[in-house]
BAFI-3210 file (N, C-alpha, C; in Angstrom, 3 decimals, decimal comma, padded with zeros to 6 digits):
// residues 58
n [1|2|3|4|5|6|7|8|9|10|11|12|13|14|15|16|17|18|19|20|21|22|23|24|25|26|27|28|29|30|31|32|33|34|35|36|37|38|39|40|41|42|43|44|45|46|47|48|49|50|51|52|53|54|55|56|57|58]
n.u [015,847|012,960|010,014|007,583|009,449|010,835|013,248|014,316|014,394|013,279|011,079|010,907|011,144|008,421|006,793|007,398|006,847|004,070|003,379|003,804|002,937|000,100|-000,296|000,180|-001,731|-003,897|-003,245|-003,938|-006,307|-007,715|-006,671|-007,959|-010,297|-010,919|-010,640|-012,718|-014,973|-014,391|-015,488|-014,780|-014,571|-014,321|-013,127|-011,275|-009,965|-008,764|-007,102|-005,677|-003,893|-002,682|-000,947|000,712|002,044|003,262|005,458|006,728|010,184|013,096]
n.v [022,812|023,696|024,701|022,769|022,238|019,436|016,986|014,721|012,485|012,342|012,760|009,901|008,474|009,142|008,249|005,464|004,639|004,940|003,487|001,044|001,214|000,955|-001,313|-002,862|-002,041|-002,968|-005,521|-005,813|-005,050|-007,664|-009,658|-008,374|-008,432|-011,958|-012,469|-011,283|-012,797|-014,908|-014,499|-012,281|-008,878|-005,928|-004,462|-006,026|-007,178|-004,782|-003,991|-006,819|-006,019|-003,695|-004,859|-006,821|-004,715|-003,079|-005,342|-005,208|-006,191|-003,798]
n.w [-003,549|-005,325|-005,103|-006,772|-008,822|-010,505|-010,805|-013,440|-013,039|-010,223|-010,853|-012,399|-010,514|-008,797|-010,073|-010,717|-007,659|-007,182|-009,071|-007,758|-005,294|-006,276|-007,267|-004,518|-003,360|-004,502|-004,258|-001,724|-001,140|-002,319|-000,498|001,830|001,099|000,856|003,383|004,646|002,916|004,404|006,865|008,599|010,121|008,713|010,621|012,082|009,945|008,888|011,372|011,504|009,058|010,257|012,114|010,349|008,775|010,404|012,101|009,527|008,383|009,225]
ca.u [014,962|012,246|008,935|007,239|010,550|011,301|013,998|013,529|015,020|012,713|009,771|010,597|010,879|007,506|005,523|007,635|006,401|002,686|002,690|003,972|001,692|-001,550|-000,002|000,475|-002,642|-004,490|-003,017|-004,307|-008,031|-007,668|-006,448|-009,218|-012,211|-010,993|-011,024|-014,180|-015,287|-014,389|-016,518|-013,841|-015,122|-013,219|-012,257|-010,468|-009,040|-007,672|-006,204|-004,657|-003,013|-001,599|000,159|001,417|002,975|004,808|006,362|007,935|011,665|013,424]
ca.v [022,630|024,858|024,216|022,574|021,983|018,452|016,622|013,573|010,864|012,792|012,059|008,890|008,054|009,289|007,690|004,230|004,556|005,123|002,102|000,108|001,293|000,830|-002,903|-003,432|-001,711|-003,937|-007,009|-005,657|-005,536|-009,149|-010,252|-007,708|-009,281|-013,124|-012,504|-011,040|-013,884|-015,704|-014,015|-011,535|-007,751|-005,136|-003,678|-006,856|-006,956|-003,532|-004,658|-007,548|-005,301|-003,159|-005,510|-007,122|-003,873|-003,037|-006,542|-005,960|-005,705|-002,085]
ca.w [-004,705|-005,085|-005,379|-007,952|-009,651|-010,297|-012,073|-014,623|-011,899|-009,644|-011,868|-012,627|-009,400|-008,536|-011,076|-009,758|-006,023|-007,665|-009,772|-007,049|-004,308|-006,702|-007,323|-003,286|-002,823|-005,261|-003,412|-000,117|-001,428|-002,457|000,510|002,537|000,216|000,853|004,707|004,626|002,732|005,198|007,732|009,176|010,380|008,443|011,769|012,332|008,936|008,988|012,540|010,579|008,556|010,868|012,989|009,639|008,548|011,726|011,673|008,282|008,989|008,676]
c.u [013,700|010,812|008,150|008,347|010,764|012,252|013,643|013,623|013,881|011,104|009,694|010,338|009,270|006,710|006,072|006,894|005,004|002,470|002,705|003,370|000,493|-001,152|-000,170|-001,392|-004,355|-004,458|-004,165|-006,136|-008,728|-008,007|-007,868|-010,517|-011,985|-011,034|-012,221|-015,051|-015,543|-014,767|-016,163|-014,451|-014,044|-012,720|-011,279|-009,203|-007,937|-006,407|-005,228|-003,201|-001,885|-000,253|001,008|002,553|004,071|005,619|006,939|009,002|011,890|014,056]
c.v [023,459|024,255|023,752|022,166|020,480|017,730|015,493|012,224|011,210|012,034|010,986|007,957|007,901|008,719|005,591|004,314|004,296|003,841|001,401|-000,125|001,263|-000,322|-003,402|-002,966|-002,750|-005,465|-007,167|-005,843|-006,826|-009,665|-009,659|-008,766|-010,897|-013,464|-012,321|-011,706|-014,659|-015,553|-013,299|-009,988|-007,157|-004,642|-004,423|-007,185|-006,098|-004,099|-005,454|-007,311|-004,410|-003,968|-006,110|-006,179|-003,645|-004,416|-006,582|-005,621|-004,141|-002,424]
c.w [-004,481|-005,859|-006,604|-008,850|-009,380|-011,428|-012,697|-013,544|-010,916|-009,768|-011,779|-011,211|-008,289|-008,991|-010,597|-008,893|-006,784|-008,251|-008,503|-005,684|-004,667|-007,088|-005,527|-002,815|-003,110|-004,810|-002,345|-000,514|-001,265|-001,353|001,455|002,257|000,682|002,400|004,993|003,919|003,687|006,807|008,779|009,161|009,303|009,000|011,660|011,252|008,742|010,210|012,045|010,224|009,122|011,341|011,465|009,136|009,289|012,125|010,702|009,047|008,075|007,201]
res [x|x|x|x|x|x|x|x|x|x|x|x|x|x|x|x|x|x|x|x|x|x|x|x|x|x|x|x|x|x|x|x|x|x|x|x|x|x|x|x|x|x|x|x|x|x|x|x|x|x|x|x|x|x|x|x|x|x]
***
């Protein structure tokens, strides 16, 4: 496939991932802001996060 060229499944596919990582991303704020509420560093938060990620399953 050649650069810049994309097909419609391609597309649609792209504009999927995008919604659904500015929905997950939108979660993650939430969750960020209600820790830090609760009197949590954002270092520690981020930290949080990591380890949560690498625990999802493959």
């Amino acid at each position: 496939m050649s650069t810049g060229t994309m097909t419609t499944t391609q597309h649609s596919n792209q504009l999927l991932e995008e919604l659904v990582a500015e929905e997950i991303s939108f979660q993650i704020d939430q969750i960020a802001e209600d820790l830090q509420r609760e009197g949590w560093p954002i270092a520690m938060v981020k930290r949080f996060m990591h380890v949560a990620v690498e625990r999802l399953p493959e």
